[in-house]
Each structure stands twice: as structure tokens, then as C-alpha cells.
C-alpha positions in Angstrom: -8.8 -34.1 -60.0 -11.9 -33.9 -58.8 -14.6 -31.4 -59.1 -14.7 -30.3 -55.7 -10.9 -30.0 -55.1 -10.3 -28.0 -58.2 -13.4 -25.8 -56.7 -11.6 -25.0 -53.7 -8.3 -23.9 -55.3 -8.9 -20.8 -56.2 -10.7 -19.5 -53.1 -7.7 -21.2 -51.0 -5.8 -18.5 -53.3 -7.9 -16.0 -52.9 -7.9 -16.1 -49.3 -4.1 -16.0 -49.1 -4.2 -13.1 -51.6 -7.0 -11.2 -49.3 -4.5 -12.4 -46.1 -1.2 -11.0 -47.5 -2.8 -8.0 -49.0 -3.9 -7.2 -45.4 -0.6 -8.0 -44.0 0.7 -5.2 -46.0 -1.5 -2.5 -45.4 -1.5 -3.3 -41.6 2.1 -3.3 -41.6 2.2 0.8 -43.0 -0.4 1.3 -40.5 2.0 0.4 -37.4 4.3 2.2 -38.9 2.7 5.3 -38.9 1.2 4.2 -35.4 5.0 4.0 -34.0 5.9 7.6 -35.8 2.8 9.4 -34.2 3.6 7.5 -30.7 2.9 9.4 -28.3 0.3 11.4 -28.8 -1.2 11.3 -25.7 -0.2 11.2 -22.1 1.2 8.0 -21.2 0.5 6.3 -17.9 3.2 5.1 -15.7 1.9 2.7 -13.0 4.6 2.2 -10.6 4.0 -1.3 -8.4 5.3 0.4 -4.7 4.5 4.0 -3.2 5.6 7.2 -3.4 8.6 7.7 -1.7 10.1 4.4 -3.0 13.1 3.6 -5.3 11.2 2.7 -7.5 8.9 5.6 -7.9 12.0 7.8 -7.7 13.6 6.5 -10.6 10.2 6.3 -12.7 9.3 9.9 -12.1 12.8 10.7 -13.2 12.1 8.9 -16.8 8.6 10.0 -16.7 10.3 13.8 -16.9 12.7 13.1 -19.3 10.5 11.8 -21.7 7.4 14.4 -20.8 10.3 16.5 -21.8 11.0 15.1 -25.1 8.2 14.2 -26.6 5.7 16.9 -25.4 3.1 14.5 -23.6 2.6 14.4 -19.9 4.0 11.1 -18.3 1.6 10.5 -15.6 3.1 8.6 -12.3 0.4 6.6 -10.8 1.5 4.6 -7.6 -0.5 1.5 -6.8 1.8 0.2 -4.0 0.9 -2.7 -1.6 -0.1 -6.4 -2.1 3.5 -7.1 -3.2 3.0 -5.6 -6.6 -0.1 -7.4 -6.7 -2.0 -4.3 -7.8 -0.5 -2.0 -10.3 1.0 -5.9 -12.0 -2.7 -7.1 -12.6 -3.6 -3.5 -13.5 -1.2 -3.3 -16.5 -1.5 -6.7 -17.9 -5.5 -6.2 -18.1 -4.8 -2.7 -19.9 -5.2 -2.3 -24.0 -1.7 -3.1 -25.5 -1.7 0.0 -27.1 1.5 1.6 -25.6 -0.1 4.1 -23.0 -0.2 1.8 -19.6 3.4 0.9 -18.6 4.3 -1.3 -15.6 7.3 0.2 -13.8 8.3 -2.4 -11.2 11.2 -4.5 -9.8 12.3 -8.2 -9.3 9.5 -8.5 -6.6 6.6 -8.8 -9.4 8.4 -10.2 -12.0 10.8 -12.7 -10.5 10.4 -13.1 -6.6 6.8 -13.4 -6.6 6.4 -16.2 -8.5 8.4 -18.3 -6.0 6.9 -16.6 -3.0 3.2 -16.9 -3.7 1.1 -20.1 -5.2 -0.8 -18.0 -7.1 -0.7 -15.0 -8.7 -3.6 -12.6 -10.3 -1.3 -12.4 -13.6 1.5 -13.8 -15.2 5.0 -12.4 -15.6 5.8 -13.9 -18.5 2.5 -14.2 -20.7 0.8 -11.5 -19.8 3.7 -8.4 -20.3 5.9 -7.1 -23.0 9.2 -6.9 -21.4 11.0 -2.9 -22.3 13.8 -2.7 -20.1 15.3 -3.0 -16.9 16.3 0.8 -15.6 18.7 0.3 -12.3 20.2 -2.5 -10.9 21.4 -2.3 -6.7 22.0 -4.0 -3.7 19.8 -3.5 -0.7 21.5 -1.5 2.8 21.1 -3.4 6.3 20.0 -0.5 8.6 18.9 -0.2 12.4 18.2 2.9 14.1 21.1 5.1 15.4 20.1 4.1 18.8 19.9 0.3 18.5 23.1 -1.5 20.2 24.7 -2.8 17.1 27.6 -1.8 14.6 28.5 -4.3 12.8 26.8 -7.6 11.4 28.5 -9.6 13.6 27.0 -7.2 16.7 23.4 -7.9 15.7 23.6 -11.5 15.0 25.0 -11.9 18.7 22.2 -10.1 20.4 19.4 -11.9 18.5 21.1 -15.5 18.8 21.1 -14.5 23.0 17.7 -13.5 22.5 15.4 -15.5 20.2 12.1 -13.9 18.8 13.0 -10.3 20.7 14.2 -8.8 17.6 12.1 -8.3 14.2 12.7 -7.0 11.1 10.4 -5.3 8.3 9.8 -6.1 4.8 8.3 -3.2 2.5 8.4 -5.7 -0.7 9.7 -9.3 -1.2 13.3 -8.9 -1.6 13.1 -7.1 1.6 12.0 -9.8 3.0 14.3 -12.2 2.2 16.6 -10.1 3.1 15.7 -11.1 6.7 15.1 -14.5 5.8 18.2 -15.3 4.3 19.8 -13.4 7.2 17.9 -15.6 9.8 19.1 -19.0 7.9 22.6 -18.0 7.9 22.9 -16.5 11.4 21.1 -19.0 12.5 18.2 -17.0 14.3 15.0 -16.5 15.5 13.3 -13.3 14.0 9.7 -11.9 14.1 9.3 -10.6 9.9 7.0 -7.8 10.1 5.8 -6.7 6.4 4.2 -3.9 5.5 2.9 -2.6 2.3 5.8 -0.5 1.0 9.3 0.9 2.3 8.5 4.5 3.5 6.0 2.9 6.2 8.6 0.3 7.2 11.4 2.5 7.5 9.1 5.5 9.5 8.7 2.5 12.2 12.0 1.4 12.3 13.1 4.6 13.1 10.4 5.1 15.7 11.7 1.8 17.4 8.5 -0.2 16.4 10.9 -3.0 14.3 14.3 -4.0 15.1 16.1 -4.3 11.5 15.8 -3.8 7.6 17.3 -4.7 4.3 16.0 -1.9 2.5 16.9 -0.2 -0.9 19.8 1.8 -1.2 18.0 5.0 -2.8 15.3 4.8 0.0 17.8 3.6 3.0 21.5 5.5 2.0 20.2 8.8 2.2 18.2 8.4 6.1 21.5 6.5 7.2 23.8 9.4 5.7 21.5 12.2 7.5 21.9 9.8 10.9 18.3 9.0 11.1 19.6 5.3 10.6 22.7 3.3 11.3 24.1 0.8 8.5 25.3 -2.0 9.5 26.1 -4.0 5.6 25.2 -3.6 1.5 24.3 -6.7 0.4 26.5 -6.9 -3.1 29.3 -8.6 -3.9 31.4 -5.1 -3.3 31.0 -1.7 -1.3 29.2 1.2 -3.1 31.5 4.0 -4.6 28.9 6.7 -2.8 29.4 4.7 0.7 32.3 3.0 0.3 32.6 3.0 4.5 29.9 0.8 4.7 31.0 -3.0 4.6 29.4 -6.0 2.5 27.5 -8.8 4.2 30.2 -10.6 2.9 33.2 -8.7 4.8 31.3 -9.5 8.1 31.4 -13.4 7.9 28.5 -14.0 5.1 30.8 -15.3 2.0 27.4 -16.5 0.5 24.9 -13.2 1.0 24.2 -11.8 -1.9 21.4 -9.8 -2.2 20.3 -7.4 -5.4 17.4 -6.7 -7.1 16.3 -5.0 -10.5 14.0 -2.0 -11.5 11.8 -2.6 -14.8 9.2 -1.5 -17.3 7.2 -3.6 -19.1 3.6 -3.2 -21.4 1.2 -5.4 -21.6 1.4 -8.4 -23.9 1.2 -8.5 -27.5 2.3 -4.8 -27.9 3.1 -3.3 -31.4 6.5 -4.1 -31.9 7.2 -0.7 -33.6 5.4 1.2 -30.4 7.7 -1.2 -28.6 10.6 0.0 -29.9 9.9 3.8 -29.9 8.7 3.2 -26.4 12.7 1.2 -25.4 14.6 4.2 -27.3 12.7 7.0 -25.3 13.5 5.0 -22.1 16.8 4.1 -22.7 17.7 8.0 -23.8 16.0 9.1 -20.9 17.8 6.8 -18.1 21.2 8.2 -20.3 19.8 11.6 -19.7 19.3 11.3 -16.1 22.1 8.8 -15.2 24.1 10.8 -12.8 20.7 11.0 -10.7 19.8 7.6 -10.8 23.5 6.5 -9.6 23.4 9.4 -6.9 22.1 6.7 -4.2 24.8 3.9 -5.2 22.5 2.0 -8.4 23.9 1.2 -11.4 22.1 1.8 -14.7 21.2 -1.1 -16.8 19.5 -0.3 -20.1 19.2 -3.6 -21.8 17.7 -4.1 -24.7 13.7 -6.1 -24.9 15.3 -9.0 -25.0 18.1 -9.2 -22.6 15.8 -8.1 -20.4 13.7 -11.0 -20.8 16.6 -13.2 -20.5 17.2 -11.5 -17.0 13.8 -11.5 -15.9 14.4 -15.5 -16.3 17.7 -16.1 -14.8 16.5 -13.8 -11.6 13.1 -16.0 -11.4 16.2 -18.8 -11.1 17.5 -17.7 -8.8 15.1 -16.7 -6.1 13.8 -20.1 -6.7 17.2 -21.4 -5.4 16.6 -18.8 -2.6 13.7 -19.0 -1.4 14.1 -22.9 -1.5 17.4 -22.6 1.0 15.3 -20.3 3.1 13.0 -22.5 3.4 10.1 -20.6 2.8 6.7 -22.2 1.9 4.9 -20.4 -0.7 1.8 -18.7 0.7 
């Protein structure tokens, strides 16, 4: 052995010592990180306006775990841009615990399919929590419009192509409409605006002509006959509508629409804030369940991983989607 090489052995020792000595203070240090988390407010920032499904359910944790753990949860809406905004907002923020992306399929899933190019990534740049709800979307006019069923509206807008249009307040939304227009077979005019609220304050003003809209945002304005619906877009009928017939019941055997709420950090987040950060969420959507499945959702508190697993399968499938729509990625 050489000179040299023998030289080198003991530093190439020592640095492994110095490296696993670090490794085990740093890994106390979390620790104690996770037991002290939080100690300050924590920021919500929730991808669509106030007013939206989504926000509705993330003020509903926020309290919950405001409530438990003594910190303010602070809900900060950055709608519009189809999640553009509050997605590139949290994956640029420190992984520290405090910034928390509450979103739906349209960020994490849809968008990738719908746009060339996105200002994050849904994968690489986030730390997936856990999904919250899961629901179909409501087909709704406005009480006035001369439709009642599915099969009503697709009559009128086949005898009259490009007369009709429909709103989008997110992406499912929107192909909600587009899916509708490749399987009816008709000419539509999609009119998107930045979040639901807007969308469905025109389409009750008789500005658009038809929505696929979520069920906590469209149910309750259909139930106080602000709206008409027409369809839910799952496989079966809501328990809280159960009137209401699926797509499917109205001569659609293959629409199937439902999307996802989620909350995710930014990447590389402590895995013990990670965890303490999943158990107050997933006590706090137990807590609050009865609200949360008022409007016709279904809780879904999956763990970090099955999370991540659906993320992937849904980014599946709206490639499929958006493929049979044929949409061209903008």
C-alpha cells in the first residue's frame, strides 16, 4: 500500500465519523422541531376564491386545527390563473411547514394535460399531505332556461349550434363542457372565468347558458331555486339530492366526472413536521366530517402516500380525457 492511499484512510474515516455524528444530532433536532410544530400561525393558501369548495372546506380545517393547537390558521385565497398562482406561490415557499397548498385535481392533475407549460411542478416541487374531499360536479342552468333534463339541453343546442355557452370557473369545469360537447355531439361557446362564484353569478344573470360546477358551490343555489340541475356527474346520485339523476341515467353511460380536494407543502419538508402536519388534518376533517359531507362530498383522508399514488392515477386519467376531448394543450 502505498503512501498516499494509506494517507487518505483515516480522513475517509474521519469524514464518515464527522457525517454520521451529524446525522444524529440533526435527527433529535427534527424531532424536537416536529414536537414544537406549530408554533406559529400557519398559512393556508387556497388555489380558487372565496366562496369556492375549496375554500369552504380549507377554512373548515384551518378552524379545527386553530382550535387544537392554539395558532391562527390563516386562509389566504389566491384564485385565478387555474391555480397558477397560489401553486407557484407554495412550491417557492421555505419547506418549513408554515405555507400549505390547499388545492384540487385542477393544479395537481388536470393542469398538467391542459397547459404546455406550467410555472411549477406537481410532482417535484410539493410534498403531498392528503387529499380532504372527494365529489362529483352538478350540471345546472338557471331556473328560467327551457331545459329539464339532459336529454332537453342537448336537443336545443344540437338545433342550435354555437347559441348556447357554458362557463368554466377551474379546469374540471371545463371539461365538464368539453366532454359534454364530444358526447352530445355539439357546438358550445366555453366561457372561463377565473373562479366559480363569478361564473355561477352570470349564469344566473343569463350571461352563460350552462355549468358543471361543484356540488358544495352549485347544490345549495339549485336547492334555494336560484338554479335548476339538470345531472351529477358520478357513477351514482348523491344521498343529500338523491332526485337529481347522473349523466349516466340520461343516456351518457361513459360521463364520469369527479374531482379531488388536497393539501400539499413544499418539497423536501421534514418528514416529522410532515407527519404532525397529516395527523392534525386528518383529525380535523374527522372532526368536521358531517360539514364537509353536508353538500354531497365524501371525505377522503389518505395517508402521504396514497395520496401521491392518487395524484398519479388522476393525472392518468385526464390525460385519457382531455386526449378524447380533443383538446390541444394551450
Amino acid at each position: 500500500m502505498s503512501a498516499s492511499i494509506a494517507g487518505r484512510i483515516p480522513r475517509q474515516r474521519t469524514i464518515g465519523a464527522l457525517l454520521a455524528l451529524a446525522a444524529c444530532c440533526a435527527a433529535p433536532a427534527a424531532i424536537a422541531q416536529a414536537t414544537d410544530y406549530p408554533n406559529k400561525p400557519i398559512r393556508f393558501v387556497v388555489a380558487f376564491p372565496a366562496g369556492s369548495a375549496t375554500d369552504q372546506s380549507a377554512r373548515l380545517i384551518a378552524q379545527q386545527i386553530s382550535k387544537v393547537t392554539g395558532h391562527t390558521v390563516v386562509v389566504d385565497n389566491r384564485g385565478g390563473a387555474n391555480g397558477f398562482i397560489a401553486s407557484e406561490i407554495v412550491a417557492k415557499a421555505p419547506a418549513d411547514g408554515y405555507t400549505v397548498l390547499v388545492t384540487t385535481g385542477t393544479t395537481h392533475a388536470a393542469n398538467p394535460n391542459l397547459f404546455k407549460k406550467l410555472p411549477y411542478d406537481p410532482v417535484r416541487d410539493f410534498t403531498p399531505i392528503s387529499s380532504v374531499v372527494t365529489a362529483s360536479f352538478v350540471m345546472v342552468v338557471a331556473p328560467s332556461f327551457p331545459a329539464n333534463t339532459v336529454a332537453e339541453f342537448a336537443r336545443l343546442a344540437k338545433a342550435s349550434p354555437g347559441k348556447y355557452s357554458f362557463a368554466s370557473g377551474n379546469a374540471p369545469s371545463r371539461i365538464g363542457g368539453e366532454m359534454f360537447k364530444q358526447m352530445a355531439g355539439v357546438d358550445m361557446l366555453h366561457v372561463p372565468y377565473k373562479g366559480a362564484p363569478q361564473a355561477l353569478t352570470d349564469l344566473m344573470g343569463g350571461q352563460v347558458s350552462v355549468m358543471w360546477t361543484d356540488i358544495i358551490t352549485g347544490m345549495p343555489l339549485a336547492q334555494g331555486g336560484k338554479l335548476k340541475a339538470l345531472a351529477v356527474t358520478g357513477r351514482s346520485r348523491l344521498p343529500a339530492a338523491p332526485a337529481i339523476p347522473t349523466m349516466m341515467e340520461q343516456g351518457f353511460p361513459e360521463y364520469e366526472l369527479v374531482n379531488w380536494q388536497g393539501m400539499y407543502l413544499p418539497a423536501n419538508a421534514p418528514p416529522a413536521i410532515t407527519a404532525k402536519l397529516t395527523s392534525l388534518i386528518h383529525a380535523a376533517i374527522k372532526a368536521e366530517q358531517a360539514a364537509l359531507e353536508a353538500s354531497g362530498s365524501q371525505v377522503l383522508p389518505l395517508s402521504n402516500s396514497e395520496f401521491a399514488a392518487l395524484q398519479a392515477r388522476d393525472t392518468a386519467t385526464w390525460a385519457r380525457v382531455v386526449k378524447a376531448a380533443g383538446m390541444v394543450p394551450e
